[in-house]
N, C-alpha and C positions, 0 to 999 in steps of 0.2 A: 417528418418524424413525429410519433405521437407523444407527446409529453408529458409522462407520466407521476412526473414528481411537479407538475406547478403547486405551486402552498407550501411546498415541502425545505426545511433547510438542510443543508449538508458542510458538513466538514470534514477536509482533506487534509494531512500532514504529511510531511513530505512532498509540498504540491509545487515547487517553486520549478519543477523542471520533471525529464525525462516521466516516467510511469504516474507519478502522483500529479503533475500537470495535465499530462491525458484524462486519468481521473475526474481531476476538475471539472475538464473543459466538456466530457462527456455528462456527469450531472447536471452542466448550466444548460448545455444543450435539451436535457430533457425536463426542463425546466426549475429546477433545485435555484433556489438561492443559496451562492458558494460561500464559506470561512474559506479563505486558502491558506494555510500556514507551513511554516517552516523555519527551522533554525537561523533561515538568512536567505528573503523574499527575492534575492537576486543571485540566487548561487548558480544560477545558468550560466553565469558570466566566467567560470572556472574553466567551461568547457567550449571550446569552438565549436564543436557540433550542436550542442544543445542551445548555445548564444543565436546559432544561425536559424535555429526551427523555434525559437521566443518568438511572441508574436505580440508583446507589447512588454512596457516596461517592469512588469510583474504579470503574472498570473492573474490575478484578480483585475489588472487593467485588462489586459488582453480575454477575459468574459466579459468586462462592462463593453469593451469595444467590441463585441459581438452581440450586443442588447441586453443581455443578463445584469443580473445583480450578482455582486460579491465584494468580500472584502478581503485585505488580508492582514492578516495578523503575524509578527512572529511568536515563535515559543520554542524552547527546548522539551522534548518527549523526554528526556531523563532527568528531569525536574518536574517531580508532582505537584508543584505549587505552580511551576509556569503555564501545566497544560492544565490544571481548574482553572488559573486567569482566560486563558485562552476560551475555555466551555462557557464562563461566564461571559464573556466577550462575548460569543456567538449568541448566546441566550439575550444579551442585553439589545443589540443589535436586530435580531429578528424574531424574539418574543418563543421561538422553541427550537428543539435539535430533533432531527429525523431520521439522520443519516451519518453515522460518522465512518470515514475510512480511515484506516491506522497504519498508512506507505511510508511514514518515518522508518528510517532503520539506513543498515549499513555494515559492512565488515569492514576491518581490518588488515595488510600484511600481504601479501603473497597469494595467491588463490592456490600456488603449489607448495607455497608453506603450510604453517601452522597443523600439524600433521597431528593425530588424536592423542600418540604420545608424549608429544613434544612441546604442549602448549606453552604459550607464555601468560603467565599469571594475569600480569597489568593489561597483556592486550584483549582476554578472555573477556575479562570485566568489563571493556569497553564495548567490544561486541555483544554481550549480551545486557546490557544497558541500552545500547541504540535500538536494539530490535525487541529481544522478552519484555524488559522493563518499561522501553519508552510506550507499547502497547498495553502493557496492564496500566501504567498509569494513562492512557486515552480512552481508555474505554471504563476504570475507576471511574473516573471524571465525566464522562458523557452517560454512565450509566443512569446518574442522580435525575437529571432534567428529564431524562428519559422512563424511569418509574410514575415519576410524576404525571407524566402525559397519557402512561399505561402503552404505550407505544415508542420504538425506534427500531433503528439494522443499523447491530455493530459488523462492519465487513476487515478484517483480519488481514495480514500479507502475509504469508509463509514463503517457498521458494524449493524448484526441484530439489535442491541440498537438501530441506527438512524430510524429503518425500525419500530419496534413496542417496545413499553417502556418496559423496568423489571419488572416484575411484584412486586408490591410494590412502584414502584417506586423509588427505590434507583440506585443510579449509572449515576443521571441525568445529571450530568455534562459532563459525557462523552457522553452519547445518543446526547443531546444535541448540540454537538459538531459535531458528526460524523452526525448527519441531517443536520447540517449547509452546514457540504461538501455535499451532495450528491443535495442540492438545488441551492451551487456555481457552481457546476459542470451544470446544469442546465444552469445556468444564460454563462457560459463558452461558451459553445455547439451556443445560439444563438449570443453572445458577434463574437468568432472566425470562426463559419458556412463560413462566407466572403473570409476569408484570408487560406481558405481551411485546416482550422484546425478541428477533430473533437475532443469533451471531454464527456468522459463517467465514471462510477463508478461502483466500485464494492462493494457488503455489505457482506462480511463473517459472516456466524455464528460461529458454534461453531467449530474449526478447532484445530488439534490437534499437534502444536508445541512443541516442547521442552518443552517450558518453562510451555505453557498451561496442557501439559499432566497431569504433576503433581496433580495441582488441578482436573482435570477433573478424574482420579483415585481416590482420595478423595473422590468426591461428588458422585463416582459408575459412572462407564461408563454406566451400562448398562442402568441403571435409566434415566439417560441422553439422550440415545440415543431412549428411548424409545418415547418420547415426538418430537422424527423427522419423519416425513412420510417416509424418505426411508431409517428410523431403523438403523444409525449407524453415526458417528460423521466424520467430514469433513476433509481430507486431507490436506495439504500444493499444494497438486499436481492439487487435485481440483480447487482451486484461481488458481494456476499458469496456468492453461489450459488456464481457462475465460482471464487471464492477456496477454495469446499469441494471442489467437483470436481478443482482440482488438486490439493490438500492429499492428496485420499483415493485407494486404492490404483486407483480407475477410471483414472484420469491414468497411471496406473505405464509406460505406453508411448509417450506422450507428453514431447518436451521441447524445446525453441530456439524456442514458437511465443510468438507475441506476440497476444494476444487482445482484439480492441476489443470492449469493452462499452459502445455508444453510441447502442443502436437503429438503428444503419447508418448514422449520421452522415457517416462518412469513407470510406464509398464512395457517397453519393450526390454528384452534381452540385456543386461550389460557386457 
């Protein structure tokens, strides 16, 4: 593998498990020294599937035990004061930032609840804190070290929901949400274009983590996969590709795109 990012550092939020530990474990491999962060550096341990595909006792152990450097940090994304300690962290630690990815987030509720009419006030607010806000405050925060350098790639997570609504309609809080990023990432791209920053996003669909599998067994894979044009449900490794390419100087001309990774989910037919 050629390694594109050695000298380079990166930080991942949300990296303690499932999509954001792929993340990780993909920039250390192309040589990125890792921040790993998350709300709580062992929150694999919630989930038996994700406990089982851990491959050391945090994320940042399981890079150094593949030769890489990393650290990890925790931080709350919906505290702008946790995630500057956290940029400052990484600045202090490895002297610059290059790379940040912003896979913190999360819904709440029912994925056949919370229907666009019917929201719940308290629980709105919570989703779009985990996901809008905890990303404008990561990318607030990594922007500064990054002016400075006249160089970084903010890489964004949006999600098929932001891309086309649930059918029915339910689960708007979160779609909601994850459109909001994919149109800050947007506003980003022509915002830091100047200071030779690029920011782009990516929208997963249905990808098959630990924690997701579960349900997606549930509801029949095959069923599921049947409704994707290229007939079968999305990897971890899939995102993490998209997530190398823009991290590495290939991307360096690209920026304001939004990138569905969903086997063509959200341009085929509903």
């Amino acid at each position: 593998m050629v390694r594109t990012l050695d000298g380079k550092v990166a930080l991942v939020t949300g990296a303690a498990r499932g999509l954001g530990r792929a993340y990780a474990l993909k920039l250390a491999s192309l040589g990125a020294a890792v921040v790993v962060s998350d709300i709580d550096l062992r929150s694999y341990e919630q989930f038996d599937a994700e406990a089982r595909q851990a491959g050391g006792e945090t994320t940042a152990a399981e890079i150094a035990s593949r030769g890489g450097s990393a650290i990890g940090v925790e931080a709350d994304v919906t505290d702008r004061g946790s995630v500057v300690a956290l940029v400052e962290a990484a600045v202090a630690e490895y002297g610059r930032l290059d790379v940040v990815v912003c896979n913190a987030g999360g819904g709440a509720g029912s994925i056949d609840g919370s229907r666009a009419s019917e929201l719940d006030a308290d629980e709105t607010q919570v989703v779009l804190q985990r996901n809008l806000v905890g990303t404008m405050n990561t990318c607030i925060a990594a922007a500064a070290p990054m002016k400075e350098q006249r160089s970084g790639k903010l890489i964004t997570v949006s999600s098929s929901a932001g891309v086309r609504p649930i059918a029915g309609g339910s689960y708007a809080h979160y779609g909601v949400s994850k459109a909001g990023i994919a149109m800050y990432t947007r506003y980003l791209a022509q915002d830091l274009g100047p200071h030779g920053i690029t920011a782009n996003c990516i929208a997963p669909g249905q990808i098959t983590t630990g924690r997701l599998m579960v349900s997606f067994e549930a509801a029949g894979v095959d069923k599921l996969s049947a409704q994707i044009p290229l007939r079968r449900l999305g990897s971890v490794d899939d995102c993490a590709n998209v997530v190398g390419f823009l991290a590495s100087p290939d991307s360096d001309y690209v920026t304001g795109v939004v990138i569905p990774v969903d086997g063509g989910l959200t341009r085929s037919p509903s």
